[in-house]
PDB file of the backbone (N, CA, C, O) and the ligand in Angstrom, with CONECT records:
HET     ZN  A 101       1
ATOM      1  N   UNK A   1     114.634  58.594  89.353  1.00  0.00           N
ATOM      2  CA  UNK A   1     115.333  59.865  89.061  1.00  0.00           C
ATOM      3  C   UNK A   1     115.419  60.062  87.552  1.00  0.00           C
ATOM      4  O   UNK A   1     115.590  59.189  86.701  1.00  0.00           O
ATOM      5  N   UNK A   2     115.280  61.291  87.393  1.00  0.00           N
ATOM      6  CA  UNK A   2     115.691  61.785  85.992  1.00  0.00           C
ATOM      7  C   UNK A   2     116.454  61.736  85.334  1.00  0.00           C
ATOM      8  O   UNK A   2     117.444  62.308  85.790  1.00  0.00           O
ATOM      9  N   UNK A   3     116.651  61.202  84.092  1.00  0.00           N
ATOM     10  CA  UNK A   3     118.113  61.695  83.068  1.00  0.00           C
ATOM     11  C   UNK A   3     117.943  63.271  82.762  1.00  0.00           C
ATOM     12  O   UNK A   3     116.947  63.850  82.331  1.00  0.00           O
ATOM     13  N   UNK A   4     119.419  63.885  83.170  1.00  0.00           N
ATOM     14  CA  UNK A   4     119.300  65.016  82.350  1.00  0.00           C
ATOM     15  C   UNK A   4     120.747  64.971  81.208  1.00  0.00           C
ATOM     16  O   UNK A   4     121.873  64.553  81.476  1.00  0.00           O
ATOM     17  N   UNK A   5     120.268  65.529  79.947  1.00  0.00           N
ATOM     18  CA  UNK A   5     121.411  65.618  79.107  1.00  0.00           C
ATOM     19  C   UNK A   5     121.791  67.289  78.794  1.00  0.00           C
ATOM     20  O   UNK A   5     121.031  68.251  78.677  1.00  0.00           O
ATOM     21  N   UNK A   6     123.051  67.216  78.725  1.00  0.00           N
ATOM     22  CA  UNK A   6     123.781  68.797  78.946  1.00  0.00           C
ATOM     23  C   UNK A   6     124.250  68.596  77.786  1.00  0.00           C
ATOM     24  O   UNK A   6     123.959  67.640  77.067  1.00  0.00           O
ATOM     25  N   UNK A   7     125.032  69.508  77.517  1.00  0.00           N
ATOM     26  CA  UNK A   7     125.927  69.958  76.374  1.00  0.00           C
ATOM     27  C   UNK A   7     126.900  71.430  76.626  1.00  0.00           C
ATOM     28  O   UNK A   7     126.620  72.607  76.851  1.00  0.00           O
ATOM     29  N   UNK A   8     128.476  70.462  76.411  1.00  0.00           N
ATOM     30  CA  UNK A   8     129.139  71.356  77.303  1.00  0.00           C
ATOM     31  C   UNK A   8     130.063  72.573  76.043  1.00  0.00           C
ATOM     32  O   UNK A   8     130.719  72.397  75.017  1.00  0.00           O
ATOM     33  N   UNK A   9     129.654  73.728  76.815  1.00  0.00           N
ATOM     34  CA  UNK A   9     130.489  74.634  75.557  1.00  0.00           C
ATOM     35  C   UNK A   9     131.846  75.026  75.628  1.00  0.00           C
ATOM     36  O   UNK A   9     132.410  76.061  75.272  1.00  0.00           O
ATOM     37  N   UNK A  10     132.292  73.891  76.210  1.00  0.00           N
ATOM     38  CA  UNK A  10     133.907  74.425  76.990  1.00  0.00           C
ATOM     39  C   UNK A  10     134.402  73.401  75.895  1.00  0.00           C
ATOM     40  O   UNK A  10     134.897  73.616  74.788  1.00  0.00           O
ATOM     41  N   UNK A  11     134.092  72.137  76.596  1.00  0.00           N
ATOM     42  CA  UNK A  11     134.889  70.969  75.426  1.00  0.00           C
ATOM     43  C   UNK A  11     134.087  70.257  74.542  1.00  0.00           C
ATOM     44  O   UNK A  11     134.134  69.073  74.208  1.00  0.00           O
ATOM     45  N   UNK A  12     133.022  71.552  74.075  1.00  0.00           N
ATOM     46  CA  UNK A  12     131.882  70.717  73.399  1.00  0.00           C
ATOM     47  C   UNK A  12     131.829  69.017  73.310  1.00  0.00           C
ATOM     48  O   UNK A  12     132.191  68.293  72.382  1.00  0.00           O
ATOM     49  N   UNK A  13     131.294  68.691  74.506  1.00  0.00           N
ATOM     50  CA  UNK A  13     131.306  67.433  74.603  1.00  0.00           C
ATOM     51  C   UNK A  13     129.657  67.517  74.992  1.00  0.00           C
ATOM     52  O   UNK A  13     129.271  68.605  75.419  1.00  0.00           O
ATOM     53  N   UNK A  14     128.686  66.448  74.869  1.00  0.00           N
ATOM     54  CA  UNK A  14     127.692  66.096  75.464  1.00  0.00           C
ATOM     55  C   UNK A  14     127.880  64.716  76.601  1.00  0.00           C
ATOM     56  O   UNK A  14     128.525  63.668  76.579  1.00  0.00           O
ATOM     57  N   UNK A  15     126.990  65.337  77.509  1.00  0.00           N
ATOM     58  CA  UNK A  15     126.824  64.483  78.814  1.00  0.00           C
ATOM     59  C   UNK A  15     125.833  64.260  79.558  1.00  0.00           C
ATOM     60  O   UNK A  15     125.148  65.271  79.712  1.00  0.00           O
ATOM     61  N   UNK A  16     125.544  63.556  79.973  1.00  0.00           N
ATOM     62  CA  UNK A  16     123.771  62.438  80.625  1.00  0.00           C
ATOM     63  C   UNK A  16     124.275  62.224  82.312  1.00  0.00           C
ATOM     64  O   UNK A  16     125.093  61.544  82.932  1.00  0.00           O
ATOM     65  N   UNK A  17     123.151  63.338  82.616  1.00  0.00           N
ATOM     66  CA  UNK A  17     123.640  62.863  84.314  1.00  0.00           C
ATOM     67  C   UNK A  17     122.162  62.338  84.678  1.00  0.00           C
ATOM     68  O   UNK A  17     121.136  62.615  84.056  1.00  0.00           O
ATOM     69  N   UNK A  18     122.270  61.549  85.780  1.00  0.00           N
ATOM     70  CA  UNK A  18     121.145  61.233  86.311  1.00  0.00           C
ATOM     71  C   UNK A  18     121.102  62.115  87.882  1.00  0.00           C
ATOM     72  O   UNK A  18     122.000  62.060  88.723  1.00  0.00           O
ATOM     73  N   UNK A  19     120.366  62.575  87.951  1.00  0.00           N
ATOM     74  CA  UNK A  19     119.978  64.048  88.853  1.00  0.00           C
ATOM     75  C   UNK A  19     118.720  63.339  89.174  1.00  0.00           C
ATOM     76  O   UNK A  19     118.081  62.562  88.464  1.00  0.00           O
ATOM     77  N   UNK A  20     118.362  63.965  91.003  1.00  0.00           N
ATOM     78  CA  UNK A  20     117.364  64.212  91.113  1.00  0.00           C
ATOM     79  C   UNK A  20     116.127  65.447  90.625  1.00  0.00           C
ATOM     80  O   UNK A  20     116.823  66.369  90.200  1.00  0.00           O
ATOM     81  N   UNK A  21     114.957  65.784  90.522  1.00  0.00           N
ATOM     82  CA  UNK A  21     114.917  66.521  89.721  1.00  0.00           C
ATOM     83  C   UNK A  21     114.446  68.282  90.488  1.00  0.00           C
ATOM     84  O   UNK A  21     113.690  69.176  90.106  1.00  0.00           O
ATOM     85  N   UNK A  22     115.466  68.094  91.852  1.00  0.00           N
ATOM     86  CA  UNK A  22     115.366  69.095  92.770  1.00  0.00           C
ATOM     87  C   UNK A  22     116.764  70.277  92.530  1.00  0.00           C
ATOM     88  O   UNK A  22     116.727  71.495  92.708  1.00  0.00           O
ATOM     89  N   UNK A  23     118.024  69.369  92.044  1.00  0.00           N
ATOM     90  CA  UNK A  23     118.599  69.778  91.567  1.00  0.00           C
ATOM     91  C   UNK A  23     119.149  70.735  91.023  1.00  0.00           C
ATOM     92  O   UNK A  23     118.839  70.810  89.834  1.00  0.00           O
ATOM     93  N   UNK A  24     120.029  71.727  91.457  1.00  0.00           N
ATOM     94  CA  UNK A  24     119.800  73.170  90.723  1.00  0.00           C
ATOM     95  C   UNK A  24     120.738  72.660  89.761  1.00  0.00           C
ATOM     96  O   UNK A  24     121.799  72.056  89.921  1.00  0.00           O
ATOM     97  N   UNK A  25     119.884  73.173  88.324  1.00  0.00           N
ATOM     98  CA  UNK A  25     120.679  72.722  86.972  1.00  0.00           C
ATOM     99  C   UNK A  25     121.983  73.822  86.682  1.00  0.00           C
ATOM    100  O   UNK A  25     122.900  73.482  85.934  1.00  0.00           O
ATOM    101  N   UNK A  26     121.971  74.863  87.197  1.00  0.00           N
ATOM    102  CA  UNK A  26     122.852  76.223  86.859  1.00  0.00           C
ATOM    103  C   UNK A  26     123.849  75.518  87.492  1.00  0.00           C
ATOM    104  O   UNK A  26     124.935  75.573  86.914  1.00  0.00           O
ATOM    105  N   UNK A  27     123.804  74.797  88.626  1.00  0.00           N
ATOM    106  CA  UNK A  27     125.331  74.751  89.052  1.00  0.00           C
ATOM    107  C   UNK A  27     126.096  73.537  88.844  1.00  0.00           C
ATOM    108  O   UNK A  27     126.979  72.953  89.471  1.00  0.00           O
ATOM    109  N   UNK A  28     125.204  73.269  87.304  1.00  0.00           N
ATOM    110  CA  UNK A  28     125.968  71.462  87.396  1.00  0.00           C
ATOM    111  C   UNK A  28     127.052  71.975  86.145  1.00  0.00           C
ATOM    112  O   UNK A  28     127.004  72.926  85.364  1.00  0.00           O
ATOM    113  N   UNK A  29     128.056  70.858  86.354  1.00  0.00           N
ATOM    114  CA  UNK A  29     129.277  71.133  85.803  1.00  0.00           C
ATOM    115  C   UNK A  29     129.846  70.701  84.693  1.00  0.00           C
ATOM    116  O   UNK A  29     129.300  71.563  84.004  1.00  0.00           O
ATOM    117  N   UNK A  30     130.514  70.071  83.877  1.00  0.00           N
ATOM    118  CA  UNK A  30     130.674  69.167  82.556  1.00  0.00           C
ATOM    119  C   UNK A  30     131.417  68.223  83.848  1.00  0.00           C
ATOM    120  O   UNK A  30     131.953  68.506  84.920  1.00  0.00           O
ATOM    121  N   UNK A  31     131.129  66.989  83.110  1.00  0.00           N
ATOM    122  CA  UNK A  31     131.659  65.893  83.730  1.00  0.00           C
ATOM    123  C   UNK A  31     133.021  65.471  83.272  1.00  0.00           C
ATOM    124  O   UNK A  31     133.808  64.743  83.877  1.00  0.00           O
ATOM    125  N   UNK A  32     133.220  66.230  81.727  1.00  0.00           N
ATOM    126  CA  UNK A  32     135.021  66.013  80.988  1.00  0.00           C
ATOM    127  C   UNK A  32     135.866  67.061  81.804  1.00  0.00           C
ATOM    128  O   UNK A  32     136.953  66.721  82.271  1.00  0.00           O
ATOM    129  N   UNK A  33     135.383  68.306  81.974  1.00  0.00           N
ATOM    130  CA  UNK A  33     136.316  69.058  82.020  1.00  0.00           C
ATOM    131  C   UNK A  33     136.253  69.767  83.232  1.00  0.00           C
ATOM    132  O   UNK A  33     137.177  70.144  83.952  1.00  0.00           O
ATOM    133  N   UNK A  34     134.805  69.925  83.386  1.00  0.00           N
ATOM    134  CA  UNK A  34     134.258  70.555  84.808  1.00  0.00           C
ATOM    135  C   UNK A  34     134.250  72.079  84.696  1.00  0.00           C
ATOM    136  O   UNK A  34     134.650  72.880  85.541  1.00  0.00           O
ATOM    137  N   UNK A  35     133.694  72.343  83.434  1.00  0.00           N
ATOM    138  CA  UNK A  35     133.158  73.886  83.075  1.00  0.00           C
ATOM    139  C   UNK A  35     132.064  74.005  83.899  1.00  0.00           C
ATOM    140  O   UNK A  35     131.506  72.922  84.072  1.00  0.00           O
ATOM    141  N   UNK A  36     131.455  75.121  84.585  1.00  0.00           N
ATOM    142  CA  UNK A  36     130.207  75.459  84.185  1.00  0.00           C
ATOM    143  C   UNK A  36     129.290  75.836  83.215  1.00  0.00           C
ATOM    144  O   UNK A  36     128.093  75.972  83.470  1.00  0.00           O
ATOM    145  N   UNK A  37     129.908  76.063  81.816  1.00  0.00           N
ATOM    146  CA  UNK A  37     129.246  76.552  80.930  1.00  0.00           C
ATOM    147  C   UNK A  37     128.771  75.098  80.298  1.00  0.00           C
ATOM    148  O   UNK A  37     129.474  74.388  79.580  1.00  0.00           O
ATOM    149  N   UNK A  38     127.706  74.877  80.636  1.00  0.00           N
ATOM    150  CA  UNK A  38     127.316  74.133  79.715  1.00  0.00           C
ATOM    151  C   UNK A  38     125.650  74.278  80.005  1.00  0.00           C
ATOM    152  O   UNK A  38     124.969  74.808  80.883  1.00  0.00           O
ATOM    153  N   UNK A  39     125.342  73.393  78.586  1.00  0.00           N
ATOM    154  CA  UNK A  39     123.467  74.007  78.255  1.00  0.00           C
ATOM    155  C   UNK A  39     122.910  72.802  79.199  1.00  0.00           C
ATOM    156  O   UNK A  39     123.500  71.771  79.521  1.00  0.00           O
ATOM    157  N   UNK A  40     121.821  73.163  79.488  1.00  0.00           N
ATOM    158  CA  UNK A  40     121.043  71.800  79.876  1.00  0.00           C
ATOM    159  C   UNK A  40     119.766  71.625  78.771  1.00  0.00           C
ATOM    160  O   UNK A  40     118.891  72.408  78.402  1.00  0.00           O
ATOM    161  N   UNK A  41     120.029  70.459  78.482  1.00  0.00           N
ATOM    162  CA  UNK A  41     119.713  70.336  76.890  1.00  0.00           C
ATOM    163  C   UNK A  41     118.131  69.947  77.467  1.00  0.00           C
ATOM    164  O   UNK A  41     117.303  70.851  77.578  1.00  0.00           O
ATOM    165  N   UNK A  42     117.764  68.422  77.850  1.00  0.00           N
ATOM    166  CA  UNK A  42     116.239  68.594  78.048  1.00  0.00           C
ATOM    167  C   UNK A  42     116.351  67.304  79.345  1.00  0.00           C
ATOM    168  O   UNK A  42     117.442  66.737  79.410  1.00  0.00           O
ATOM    169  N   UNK A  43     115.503  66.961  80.115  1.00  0.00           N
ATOM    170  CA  UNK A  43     115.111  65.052  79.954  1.00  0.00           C
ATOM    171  C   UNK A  43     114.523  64.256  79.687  1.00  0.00           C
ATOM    172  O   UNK A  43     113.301  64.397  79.715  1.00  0.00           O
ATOM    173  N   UNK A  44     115.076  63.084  79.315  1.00  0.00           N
ATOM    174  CA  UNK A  44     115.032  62.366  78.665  1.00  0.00           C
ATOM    175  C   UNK A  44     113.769  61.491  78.943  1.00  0.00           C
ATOM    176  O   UNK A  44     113.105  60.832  78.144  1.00  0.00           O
ATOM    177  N   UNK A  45     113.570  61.709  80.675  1.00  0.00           N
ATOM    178  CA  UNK A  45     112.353  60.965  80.846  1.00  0.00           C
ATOM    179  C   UNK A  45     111.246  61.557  80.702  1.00  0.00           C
ATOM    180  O   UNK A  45     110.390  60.871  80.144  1.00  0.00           O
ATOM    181  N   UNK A  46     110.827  62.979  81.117  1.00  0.00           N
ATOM    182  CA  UNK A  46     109.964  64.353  80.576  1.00  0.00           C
ATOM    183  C   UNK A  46     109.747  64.154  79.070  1.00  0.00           C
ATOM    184  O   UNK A  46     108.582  64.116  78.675  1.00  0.00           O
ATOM    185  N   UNK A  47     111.011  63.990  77.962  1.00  0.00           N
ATOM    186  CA  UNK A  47     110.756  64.273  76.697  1.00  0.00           C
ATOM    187  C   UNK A  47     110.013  63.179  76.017  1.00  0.00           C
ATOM    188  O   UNK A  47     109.394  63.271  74.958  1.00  0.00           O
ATOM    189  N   UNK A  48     110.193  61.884  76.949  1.00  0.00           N
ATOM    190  CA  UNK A  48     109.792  60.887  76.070  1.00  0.00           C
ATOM    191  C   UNK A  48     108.341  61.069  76.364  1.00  0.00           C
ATOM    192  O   UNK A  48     107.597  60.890  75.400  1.00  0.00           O
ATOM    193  N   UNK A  49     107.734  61.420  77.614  1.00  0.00           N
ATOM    194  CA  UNK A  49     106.477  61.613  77.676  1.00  0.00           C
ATOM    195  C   UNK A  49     105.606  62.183  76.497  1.00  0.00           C
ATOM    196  O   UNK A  49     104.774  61.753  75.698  1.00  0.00           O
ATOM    197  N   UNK A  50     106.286  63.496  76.830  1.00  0.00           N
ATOM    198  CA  UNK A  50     105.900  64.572  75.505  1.00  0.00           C
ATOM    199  C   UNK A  50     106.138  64.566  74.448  1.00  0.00           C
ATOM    200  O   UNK A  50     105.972  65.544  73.720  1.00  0.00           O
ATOM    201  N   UNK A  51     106.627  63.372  74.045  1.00  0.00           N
ATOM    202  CA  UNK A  51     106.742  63.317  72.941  1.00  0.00           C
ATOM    203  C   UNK A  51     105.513  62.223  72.481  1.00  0.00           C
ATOM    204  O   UNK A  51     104.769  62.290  71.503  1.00  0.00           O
ATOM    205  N   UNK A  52     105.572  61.338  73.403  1.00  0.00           N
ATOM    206  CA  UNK A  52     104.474  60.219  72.712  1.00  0.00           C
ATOM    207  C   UNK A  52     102.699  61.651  72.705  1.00  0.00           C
ATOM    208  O   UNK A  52     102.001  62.038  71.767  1.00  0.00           O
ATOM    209  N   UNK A  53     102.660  61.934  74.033  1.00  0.00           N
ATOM    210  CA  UNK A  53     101.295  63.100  73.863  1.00  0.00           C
ATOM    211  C   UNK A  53     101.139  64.044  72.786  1.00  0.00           C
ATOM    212  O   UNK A  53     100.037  64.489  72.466  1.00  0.00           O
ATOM    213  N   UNK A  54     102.304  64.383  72.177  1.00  0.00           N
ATOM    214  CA  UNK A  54     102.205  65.056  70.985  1.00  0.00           C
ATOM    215  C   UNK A  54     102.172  63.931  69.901  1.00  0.00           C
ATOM    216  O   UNK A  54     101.077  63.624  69.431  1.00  0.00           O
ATOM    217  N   UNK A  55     102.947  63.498  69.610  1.00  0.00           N
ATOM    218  CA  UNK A  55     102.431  62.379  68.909  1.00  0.00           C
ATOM    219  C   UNK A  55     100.854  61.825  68.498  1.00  0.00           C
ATOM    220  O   UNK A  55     100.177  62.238  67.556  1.00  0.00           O
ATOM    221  N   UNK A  56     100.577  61.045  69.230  1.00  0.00           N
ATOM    222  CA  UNK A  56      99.294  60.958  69.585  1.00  0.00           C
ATOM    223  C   UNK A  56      97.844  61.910  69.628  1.00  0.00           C
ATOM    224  O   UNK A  56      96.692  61.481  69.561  1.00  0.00           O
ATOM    225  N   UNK A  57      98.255  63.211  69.750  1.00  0.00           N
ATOM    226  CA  UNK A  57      97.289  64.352  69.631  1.00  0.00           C
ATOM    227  C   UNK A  57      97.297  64.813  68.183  1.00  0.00           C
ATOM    228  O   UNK A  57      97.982  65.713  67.698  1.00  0.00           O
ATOM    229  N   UNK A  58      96.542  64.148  67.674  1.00  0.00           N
ATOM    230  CA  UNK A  58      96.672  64.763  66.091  1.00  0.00           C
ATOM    231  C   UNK A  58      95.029  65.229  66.141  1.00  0.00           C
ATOM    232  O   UNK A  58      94.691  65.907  65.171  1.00  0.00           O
ATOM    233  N   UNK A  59      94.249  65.023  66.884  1.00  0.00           N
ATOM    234  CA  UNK A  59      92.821  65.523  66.811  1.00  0.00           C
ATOM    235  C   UNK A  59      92.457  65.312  68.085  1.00  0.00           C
ATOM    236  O   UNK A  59      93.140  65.022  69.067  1.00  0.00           O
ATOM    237  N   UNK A  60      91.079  65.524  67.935  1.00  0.00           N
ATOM    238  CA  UNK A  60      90.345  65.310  69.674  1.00  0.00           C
ATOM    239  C   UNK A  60      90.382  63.679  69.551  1.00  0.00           C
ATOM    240  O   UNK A  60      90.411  62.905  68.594  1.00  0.00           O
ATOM    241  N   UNK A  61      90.366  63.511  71.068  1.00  0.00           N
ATOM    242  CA  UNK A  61      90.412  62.123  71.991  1.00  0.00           C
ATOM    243  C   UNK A  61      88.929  61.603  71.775  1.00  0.00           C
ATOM    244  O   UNK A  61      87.847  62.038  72.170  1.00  0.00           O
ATOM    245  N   UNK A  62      89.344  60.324  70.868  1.00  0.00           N
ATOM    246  CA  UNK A  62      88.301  59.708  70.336  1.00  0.00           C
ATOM    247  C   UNK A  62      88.285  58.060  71.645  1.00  0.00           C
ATOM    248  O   UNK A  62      89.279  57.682  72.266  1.00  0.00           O
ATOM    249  N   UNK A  63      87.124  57.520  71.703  1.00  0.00           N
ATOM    250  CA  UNK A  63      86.842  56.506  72.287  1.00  0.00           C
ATOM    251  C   UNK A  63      87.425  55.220  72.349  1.00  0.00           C
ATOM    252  O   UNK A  63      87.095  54.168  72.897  1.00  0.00           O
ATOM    253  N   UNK A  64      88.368  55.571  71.655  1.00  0.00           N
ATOM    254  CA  UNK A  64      89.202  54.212  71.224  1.00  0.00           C
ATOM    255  C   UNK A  64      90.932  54.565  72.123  1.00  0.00           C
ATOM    256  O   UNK A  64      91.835  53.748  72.304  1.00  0.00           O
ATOM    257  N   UNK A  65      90.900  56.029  72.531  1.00  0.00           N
ATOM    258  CA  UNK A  65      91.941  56.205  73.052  1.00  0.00           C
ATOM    259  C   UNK A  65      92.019  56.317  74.684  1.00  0.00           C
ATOM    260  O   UNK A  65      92.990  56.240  75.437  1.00  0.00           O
ATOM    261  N   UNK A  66      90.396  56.562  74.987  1.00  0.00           N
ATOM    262  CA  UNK A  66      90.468  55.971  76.193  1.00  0.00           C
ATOM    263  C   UNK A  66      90.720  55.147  77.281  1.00  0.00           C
ATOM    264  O   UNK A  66      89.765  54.407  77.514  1.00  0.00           O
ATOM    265  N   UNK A  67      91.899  54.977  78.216  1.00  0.00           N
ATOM    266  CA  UNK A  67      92.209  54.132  79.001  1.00  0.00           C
ATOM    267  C   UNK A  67      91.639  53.233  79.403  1.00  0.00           C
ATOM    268  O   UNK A  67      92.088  52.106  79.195  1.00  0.00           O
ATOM    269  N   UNK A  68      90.521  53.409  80.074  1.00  0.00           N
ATOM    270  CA  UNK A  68      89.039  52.469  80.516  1.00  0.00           C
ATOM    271  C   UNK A  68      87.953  52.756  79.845  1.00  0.00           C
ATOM    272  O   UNK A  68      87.261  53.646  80.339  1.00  0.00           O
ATOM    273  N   UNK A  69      87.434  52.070  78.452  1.00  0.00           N
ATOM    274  CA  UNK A  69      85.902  52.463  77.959  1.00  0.00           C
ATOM    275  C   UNK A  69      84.976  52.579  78.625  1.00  0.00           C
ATOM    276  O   UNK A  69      84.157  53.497  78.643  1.00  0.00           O
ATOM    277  N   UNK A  70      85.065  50.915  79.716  1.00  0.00           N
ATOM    278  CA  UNK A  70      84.292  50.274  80.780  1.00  0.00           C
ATOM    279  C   UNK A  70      83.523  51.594  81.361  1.00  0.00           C
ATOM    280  O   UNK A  70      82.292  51.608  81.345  1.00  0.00           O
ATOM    281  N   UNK A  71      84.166  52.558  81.807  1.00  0.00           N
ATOM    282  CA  UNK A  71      83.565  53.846  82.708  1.00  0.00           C
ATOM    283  C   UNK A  71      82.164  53.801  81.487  1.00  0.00           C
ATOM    284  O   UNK A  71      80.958  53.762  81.727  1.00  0.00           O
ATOM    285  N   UNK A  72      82.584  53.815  80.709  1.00  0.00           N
ATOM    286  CA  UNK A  72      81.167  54.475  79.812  1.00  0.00           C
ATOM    287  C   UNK A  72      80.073  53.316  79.835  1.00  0.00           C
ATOM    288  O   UNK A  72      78.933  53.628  79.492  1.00  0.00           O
ATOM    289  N   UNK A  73      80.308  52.145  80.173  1.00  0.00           N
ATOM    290  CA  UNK A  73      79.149  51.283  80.238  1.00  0.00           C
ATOM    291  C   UNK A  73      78.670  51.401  81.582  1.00  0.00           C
ATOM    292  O   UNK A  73      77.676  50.692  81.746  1.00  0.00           O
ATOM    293  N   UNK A  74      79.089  52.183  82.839  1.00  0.00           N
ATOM    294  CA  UNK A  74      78.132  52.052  83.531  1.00  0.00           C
ATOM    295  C   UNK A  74      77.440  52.749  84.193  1.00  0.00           C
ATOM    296  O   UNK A  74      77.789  53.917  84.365  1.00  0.00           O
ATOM    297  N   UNK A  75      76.212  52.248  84.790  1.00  0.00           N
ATOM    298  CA  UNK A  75      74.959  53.063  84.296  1.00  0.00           C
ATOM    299  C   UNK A  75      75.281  54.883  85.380  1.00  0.00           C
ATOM    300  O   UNK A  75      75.777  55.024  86.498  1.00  0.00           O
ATOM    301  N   UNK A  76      74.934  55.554  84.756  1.00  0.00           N
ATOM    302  CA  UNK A  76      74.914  56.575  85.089  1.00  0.00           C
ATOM    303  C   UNK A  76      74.465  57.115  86.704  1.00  0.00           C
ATOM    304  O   UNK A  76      73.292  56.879  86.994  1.00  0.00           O
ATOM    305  N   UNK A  77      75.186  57.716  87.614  1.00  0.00           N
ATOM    306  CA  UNK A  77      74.502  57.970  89.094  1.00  0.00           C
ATOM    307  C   UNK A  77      73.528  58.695  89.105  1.00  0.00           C
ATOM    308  O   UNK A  77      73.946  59.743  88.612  1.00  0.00           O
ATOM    309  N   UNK A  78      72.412  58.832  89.367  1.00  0.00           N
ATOM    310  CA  UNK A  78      71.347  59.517  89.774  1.00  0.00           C
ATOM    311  C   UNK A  78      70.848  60.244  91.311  1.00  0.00           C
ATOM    312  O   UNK A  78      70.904  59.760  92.442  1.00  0.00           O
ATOM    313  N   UNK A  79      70.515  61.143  91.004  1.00  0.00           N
ATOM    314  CA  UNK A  79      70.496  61.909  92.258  1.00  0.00           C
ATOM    315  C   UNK A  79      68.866  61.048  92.930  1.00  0.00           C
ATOM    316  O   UNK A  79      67.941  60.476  92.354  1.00  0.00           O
ATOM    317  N   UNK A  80      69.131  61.309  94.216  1.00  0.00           N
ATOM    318  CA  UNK A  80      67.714  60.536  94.713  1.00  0.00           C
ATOM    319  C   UNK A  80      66.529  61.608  94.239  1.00  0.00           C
ATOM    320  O   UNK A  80      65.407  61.227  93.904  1.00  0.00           O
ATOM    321  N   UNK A  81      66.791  62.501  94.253  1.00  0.00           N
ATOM    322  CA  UNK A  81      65.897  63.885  94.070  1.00  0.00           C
ATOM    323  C   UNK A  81      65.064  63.643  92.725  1.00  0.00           C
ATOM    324  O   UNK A  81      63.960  64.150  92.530  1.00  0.00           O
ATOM    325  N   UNK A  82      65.921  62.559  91.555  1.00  0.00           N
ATOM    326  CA  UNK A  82      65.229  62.776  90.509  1.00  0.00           C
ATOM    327  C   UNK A  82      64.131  61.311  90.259  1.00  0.00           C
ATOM    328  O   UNK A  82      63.266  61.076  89.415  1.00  0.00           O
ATOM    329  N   UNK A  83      64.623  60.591  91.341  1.00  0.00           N
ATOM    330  CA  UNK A  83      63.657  59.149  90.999  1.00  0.00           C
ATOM    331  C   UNK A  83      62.081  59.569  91.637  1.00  0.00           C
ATOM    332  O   UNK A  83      61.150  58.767  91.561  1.00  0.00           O
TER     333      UNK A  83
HETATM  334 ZN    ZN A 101     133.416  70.193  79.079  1.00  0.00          ZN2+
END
């Protein structure tokens, strides 16, 4: 399950719920005070993703960033049509 972090505009407090991520975010509540007004800021497990992929994307995907090189050493499939 997801972390989600809120931020509440009632008792400006921030708060980390762990939610599934089916969850309707509009009706979640502050956990201090039990406003509804509060933001849903981002999660934490989503952001860290996107954050390393941005990170990491500073140009095109060079050969060294490939998961498995191995794919590229082997030998290529050929159609029977062309032997
Ligand atoms: Zn609050």
């Amino acid at each position: 399950m997801p972390l989600y972090e809120y931020h509440c505009k009632e008792c400006d407090c921030d708060f980390t719920l762990l939610q599934p991520a089916t969850v309707n975010k509009d009706e979640t509540v502050c956990s201090e005070c039990g406003s509804p007004r509060v933001d849903h800021k981002f999660s934490t497990f989503s952001s860290k993703i996107q954050g390393v992929s941005a990170a990491s994307k500073k140009g095109p995907v060079t050969l060294d960033e490939l998961p498995n090189k191995d794919i590229l050493k082997l030998p290529v499939p050929r159609l029977r049509s062309e032997l």
